[in-house]
MMTF fields as JSON, N, C-alpha, C and O atoms, coordinates in Angstrom:
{
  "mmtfVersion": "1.0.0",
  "mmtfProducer": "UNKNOWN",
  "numBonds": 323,
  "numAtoms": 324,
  "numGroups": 81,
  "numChains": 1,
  "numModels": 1,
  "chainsPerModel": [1],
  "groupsPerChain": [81],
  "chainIdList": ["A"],
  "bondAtomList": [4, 2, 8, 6, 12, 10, 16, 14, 20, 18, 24, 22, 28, 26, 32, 30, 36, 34, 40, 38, 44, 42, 48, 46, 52, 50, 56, 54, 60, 58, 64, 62, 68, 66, 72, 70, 76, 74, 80, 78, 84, 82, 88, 86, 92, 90, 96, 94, 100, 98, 104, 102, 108, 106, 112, 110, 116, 114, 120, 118, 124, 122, 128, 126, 132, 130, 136, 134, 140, 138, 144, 142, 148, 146, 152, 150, 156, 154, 160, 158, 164, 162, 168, 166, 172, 170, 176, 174, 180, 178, 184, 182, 188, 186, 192, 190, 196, 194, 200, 198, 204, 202, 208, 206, 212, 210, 216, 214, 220, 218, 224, 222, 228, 226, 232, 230, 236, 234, 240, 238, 244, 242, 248, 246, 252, 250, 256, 254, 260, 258, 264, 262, 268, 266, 272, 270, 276, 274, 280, 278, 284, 282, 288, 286, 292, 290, 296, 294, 300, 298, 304, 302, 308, 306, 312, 310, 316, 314, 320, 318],
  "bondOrderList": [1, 1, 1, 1, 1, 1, 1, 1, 1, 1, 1, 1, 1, 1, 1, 1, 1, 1, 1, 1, 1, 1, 1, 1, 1, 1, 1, 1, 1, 1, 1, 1, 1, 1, 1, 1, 1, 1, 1, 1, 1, 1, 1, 1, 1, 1, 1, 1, 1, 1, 1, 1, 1, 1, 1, 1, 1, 1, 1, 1, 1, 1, 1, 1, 1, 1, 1, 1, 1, 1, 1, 1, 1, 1, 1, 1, 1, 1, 1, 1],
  "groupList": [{"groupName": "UNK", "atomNameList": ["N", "CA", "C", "O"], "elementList": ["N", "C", "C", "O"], "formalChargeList": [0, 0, 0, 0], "bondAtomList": [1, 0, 2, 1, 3, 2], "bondOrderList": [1, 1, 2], "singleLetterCode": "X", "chemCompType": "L-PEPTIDE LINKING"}],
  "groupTypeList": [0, 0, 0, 0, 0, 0, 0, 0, 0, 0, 0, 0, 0, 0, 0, 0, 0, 0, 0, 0, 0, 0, 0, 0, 0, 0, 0, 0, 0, 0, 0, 0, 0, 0, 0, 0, 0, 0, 0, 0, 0, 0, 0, 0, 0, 0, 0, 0, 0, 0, 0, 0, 0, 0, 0, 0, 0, 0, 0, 0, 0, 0, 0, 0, 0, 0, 0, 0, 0, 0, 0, 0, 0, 0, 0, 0, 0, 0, 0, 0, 0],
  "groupIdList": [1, 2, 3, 4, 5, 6, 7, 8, 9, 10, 11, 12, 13, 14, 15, 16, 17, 18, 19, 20, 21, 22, 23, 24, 25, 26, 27, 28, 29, 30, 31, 32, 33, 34, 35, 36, 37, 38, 39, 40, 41, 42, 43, 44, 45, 46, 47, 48, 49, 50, 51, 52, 53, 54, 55, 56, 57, 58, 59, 60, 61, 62, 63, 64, 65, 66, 67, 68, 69, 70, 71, 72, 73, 74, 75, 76, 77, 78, 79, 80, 81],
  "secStructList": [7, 2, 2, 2, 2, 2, 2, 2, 2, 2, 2, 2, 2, 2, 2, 2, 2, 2, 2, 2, 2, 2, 2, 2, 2, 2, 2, 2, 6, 6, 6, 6, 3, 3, 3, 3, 3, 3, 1, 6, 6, 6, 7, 1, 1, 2, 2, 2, 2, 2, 2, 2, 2, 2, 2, 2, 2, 2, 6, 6, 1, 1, 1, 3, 3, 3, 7, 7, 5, 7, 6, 6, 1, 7, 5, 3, 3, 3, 3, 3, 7],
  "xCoordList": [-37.837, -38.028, -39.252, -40.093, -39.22, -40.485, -42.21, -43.217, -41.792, -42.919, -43.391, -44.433, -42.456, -42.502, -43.483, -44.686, -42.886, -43.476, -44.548, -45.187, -45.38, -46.636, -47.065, -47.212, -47.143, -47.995, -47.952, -48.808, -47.099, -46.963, -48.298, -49.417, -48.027, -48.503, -50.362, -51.355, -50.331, -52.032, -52.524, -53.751, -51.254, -51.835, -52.64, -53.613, -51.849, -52.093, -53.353, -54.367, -53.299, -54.802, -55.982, -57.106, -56.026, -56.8, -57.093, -58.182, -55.974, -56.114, -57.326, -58.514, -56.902, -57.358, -58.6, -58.859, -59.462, -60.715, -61.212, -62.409, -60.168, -61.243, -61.729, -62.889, -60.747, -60.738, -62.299, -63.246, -62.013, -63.144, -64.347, -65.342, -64.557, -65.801, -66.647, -67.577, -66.235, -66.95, -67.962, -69.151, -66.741, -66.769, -68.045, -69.16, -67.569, -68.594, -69.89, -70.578, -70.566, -71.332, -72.096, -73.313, -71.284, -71.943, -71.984, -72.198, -71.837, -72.16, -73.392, -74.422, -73.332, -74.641, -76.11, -77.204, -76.028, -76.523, -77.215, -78.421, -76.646, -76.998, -77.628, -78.559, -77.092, -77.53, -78.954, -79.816, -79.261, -80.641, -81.625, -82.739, -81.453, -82.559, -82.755, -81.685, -83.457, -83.812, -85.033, -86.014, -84.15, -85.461, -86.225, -85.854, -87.627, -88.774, -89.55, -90.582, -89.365, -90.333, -90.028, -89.417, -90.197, -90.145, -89.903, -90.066, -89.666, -89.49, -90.586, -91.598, -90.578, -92.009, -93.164, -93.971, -93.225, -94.295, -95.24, -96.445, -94.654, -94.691, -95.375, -96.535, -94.512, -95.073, -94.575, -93.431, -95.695, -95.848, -95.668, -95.864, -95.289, -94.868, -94.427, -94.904, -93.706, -93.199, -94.385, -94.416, -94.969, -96.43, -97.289, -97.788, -97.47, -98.018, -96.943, -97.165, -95.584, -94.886, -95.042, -95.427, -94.649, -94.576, -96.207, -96.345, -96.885, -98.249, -98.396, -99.087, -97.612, -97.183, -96.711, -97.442, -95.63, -94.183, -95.17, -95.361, -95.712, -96.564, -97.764, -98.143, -98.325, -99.511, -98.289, -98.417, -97.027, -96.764, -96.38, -96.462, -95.683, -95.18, -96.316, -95.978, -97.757, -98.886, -99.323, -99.501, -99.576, -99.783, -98.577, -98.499, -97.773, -96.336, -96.127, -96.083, -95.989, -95.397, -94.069, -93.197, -93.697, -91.917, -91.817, -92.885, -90.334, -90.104, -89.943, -90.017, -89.689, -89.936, -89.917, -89.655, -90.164, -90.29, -90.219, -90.959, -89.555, -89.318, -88.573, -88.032, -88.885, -89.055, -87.869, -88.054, -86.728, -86.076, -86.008, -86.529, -85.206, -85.232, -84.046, -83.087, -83.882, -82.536, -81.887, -82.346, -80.68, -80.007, -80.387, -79.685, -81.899, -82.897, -83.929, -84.611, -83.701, -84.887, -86.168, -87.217, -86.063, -87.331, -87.4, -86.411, -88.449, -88.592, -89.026, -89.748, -88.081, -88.1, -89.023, -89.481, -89.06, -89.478, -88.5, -88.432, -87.978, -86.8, -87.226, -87.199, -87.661, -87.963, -86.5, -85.302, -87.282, -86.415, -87.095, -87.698, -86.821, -87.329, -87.293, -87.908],
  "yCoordList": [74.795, 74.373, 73.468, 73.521, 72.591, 71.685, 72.425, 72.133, 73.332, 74.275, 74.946, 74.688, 75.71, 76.11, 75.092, 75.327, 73.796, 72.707, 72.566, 72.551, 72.404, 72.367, 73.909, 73.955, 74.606, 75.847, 76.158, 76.928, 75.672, 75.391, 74.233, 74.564, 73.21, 72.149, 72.293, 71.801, 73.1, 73.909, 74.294, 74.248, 75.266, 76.725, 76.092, 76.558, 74.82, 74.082, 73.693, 73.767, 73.287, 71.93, 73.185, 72.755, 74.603, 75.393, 76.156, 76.232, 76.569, 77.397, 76.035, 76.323, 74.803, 73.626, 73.297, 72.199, 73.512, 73.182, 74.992, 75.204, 76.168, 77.382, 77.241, 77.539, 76.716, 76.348, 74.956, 74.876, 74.511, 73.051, 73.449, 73.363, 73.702, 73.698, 75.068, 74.816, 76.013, 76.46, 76.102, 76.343, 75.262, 74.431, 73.552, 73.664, 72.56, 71.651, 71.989, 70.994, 73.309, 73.473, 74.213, 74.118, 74.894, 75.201, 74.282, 74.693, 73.103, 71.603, 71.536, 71.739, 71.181, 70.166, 71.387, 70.87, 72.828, 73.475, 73.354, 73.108, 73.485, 73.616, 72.308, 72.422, 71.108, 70.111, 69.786, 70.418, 68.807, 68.735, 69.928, 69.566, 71.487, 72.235, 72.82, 73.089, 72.989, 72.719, 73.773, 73.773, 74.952, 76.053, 75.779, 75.641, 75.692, 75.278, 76.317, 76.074, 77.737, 78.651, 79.91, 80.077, 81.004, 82.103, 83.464, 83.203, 84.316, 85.509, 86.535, 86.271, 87.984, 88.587, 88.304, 88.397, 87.818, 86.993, 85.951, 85.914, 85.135, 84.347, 84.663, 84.401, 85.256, 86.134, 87.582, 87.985, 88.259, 89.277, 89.975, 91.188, 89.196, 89.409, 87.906, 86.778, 88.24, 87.454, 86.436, 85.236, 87.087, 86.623, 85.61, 84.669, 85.909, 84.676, 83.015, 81.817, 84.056, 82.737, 81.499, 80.33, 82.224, 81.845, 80.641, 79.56, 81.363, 80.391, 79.025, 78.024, 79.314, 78.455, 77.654, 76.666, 77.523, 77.173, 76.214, 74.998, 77.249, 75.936, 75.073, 73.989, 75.693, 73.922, 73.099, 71.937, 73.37, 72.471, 71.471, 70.286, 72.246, 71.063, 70.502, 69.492, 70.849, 70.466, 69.37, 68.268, 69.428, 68.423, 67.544, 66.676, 67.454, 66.591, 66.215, 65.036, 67.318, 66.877, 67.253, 66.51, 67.858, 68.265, 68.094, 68.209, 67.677, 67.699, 68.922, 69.251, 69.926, 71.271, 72.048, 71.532, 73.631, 74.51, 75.967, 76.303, 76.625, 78.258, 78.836, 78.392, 80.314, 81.29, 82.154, 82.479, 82.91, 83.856, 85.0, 85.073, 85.759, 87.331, 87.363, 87.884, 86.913, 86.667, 87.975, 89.019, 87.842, 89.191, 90.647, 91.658, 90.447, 91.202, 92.06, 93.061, 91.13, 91.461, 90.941, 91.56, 89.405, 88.843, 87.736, 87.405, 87.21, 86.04, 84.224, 83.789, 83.679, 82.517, 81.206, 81.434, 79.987, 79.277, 78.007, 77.423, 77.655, 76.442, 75.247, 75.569, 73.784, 72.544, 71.82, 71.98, 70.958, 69.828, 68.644, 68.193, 68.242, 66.959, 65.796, 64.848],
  "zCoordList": [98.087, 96.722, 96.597, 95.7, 97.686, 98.07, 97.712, 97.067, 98.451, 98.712, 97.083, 96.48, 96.706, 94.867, 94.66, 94.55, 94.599, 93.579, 93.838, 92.785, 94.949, 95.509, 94.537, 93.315, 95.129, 94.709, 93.229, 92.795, 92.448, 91.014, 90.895, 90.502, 91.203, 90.665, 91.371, 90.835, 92.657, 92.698, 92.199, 92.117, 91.217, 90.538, 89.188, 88.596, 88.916, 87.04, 87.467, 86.772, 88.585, 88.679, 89.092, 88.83, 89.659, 89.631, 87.953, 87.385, 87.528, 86.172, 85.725, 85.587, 85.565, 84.459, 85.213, 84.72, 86.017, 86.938, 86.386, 86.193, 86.18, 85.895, 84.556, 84.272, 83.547, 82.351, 82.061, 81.278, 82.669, 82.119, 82.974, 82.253, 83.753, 84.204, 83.114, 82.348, 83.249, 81.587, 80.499, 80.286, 79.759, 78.952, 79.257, 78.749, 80.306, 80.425, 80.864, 81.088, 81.103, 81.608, 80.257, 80.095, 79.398, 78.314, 77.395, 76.254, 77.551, 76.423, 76.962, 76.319, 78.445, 78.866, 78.632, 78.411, 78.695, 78.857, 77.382, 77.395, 76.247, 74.961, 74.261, 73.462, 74.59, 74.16, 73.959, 74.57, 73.111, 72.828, 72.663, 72.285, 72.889, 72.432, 71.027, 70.482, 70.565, 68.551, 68.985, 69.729, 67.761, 67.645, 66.545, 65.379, 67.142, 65.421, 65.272, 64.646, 65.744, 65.41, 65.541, 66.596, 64.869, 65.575, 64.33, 63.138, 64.603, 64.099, 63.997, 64.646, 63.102, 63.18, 63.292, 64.217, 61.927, 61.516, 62.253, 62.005, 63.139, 64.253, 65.414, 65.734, 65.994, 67.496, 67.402, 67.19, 67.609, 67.937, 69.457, 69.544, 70.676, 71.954, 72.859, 72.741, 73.467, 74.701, 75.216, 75.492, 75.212, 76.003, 75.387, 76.004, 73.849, 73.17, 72.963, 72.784, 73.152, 72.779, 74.074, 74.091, 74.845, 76.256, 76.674, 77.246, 76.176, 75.903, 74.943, 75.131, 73.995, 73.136, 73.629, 73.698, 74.122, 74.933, 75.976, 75.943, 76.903, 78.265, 77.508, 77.951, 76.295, 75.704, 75.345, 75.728, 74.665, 74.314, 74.922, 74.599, 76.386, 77.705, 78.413, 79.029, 78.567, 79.203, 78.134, 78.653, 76.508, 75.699, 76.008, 75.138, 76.76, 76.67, 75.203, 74.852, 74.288, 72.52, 73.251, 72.801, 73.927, 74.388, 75.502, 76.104, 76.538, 77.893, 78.124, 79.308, 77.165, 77.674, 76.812, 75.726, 76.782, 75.684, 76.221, 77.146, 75.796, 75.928, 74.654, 73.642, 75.363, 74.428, 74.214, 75.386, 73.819, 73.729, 72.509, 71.396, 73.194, 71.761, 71.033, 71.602, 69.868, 69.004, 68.882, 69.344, 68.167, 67.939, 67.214, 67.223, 66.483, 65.817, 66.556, 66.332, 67.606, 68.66, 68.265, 68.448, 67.532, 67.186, 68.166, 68.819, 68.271, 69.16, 68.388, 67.491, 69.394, 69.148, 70.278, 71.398, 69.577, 70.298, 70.307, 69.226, 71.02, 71.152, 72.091, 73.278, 71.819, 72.573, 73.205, 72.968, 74.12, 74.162, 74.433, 75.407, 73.245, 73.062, 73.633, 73.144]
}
């Protein structure tokens, strides 16, 4: 019965460590980045943004800056300030 209780009380503290680590990794991941640019009109390829993205971290106006393709398939530019 000893034994049950152990492997019960493993199983909670594993499920609740698969459960939170998740979580906490998609907070710290998202925090602070703020998209200020992007769509057609904007950039026309990966490549200009991406250029964009490194003056802005070489001018240090941002601690960092990149580029992604939204659900349109347009492109964005997102800092962190």
């Amino acid at each position: 019965m000893k034994m049950r209780r152990s492997l019960f009380a493993a199983g909670l503290t594993l499920g609740a460590a698969v459960v939170a680590i998740p979580l906490t990794v998609g907070a710290a991941s998202a925090s602070g980045w703020e998209t200020v640019g992007g769509g057609p009109a904007v950039y026309s390829s990966m490549d200009q943004c991406n250029e964009e993205a490194a003056q802005l971290k070489a001018d240090g106006t941002y601690k960092d800056a990149r580029c992604y393709i939204g659900d349109r398939g347009w492109i964005f530019l997102e800092v962190l300030s």
